[in-house]
KEGUMI-987788 format. One line per field, with one value per residue (C-alpha): residue number from 1; residue in one letter; x, y, z. Coordinates in pm, whole numbers. Layout:
<sites>
vodo <- NUM ...
keza <- A ...
X <- X ...
Y <- Y ...
Z <- Z ...
</sites>
This chain:
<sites>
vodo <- 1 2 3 4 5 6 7 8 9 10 11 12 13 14 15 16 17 18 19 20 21 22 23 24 25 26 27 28 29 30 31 32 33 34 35 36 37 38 39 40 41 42 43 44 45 46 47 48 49 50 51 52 53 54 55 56 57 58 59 60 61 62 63 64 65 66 67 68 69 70 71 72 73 74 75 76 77 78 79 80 81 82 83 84 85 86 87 88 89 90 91 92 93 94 95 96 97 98 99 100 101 102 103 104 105 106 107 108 109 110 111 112 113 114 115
keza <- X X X X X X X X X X X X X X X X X X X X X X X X X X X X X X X X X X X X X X X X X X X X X X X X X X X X X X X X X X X X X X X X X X X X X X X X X X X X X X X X X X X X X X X X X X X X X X X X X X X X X X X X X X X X X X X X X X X
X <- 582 351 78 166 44 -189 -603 -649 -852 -542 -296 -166 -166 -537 -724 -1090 -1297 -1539 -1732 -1799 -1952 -1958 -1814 -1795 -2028 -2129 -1905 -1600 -1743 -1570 -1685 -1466 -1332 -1207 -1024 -872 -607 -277 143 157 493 561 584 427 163 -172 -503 -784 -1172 -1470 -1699 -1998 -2278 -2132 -2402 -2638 -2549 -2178 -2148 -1857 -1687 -1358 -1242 -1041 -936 -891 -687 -774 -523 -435 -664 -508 -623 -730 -503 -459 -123 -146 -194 -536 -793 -1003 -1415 -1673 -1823 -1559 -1520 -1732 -1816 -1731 -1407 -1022 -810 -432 -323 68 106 308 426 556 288 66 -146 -290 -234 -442 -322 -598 -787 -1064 -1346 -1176 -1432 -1364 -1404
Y <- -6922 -7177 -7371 -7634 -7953 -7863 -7800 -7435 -7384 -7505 -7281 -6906 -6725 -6787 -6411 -6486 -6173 -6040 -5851 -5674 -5327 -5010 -4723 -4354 -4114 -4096 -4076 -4174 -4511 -4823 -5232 -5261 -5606 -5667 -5891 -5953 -5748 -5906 -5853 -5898 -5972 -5819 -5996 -6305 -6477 -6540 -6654 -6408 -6576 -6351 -6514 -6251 -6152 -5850 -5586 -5531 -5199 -5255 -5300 -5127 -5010 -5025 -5302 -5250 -5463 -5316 -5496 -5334 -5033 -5015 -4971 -5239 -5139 -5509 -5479 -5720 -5831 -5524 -5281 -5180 -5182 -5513 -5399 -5529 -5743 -5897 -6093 -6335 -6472 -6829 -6808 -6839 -6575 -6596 -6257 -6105 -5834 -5592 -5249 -4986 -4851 -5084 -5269 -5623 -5792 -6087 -6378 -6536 -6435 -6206 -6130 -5765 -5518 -5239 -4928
Z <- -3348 -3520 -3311 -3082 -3061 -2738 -2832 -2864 -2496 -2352 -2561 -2397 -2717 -2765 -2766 -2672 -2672 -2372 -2573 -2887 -2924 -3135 -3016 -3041 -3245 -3601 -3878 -3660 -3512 -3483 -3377 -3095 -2967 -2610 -2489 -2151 -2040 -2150 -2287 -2620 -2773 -3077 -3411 -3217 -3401 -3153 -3220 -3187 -3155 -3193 -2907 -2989 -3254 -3412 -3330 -3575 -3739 -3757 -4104 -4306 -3906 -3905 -3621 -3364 -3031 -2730 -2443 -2154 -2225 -2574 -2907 -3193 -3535 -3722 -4045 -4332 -4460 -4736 -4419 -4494 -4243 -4146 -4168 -4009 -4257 -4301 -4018 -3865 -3510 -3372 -3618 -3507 -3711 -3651 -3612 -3548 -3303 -3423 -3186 -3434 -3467 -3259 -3483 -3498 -3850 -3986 -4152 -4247 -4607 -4490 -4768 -4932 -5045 -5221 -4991
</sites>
């Protein structure tokens, strides 16, 4: 579903995170993004909006979001995993939720590094 005409604080498919940490222990961290708990539908498109500084010491972390019960892995369109440095705060990325497996894919063009 493409955006509607309402402004985006108005709009239910807007994903505005609570917070933005790093989790778990050295090598297997990742920069985790929560947002409120809520059903996703899958292949839906939604908007997801980094409110926070990324913590300093997150570079090259795999991102994931975390709903309140389930860990989505960020993925570009290619189905490689989103890093990091490549996103930044204060930006709207439309993403697609996708269940099989569960997975959060960005549509936007994200910076790619090599890795």
């Amino acid at each position: 579903m493409a955006c509607s005409n309402l402004p985006c604080n108005l709009c239910n498919r807007l994903l505005k995170s609570t917070s933005v940490e790093i989790k778990g222990v050295a090598p297997n961290q990742v920069l985790t993004i929560t947002i409120p708990s809520t059903e996703l539908e899958n292949l839906e498109n939604y908007c997801l909006v980094i409110c926070q500084k990324l913590p300093i010491g997150s570079d090259e972390l795999p991102a994931v979001v975390n709903d309140g019960g389930t860990i989505l892995p960020l993925e570009c369109k290619k189905g490689n995993y989103i890093h990091s440095e490549q996103l930044c705060t204060r930006r709207r990325y439309s993403v697609t939720y996708g269940n099989d497996p569960f997975h959060l894919m960005i549509n936007n063009n994200v910076p790619l590094f090599e890795i």
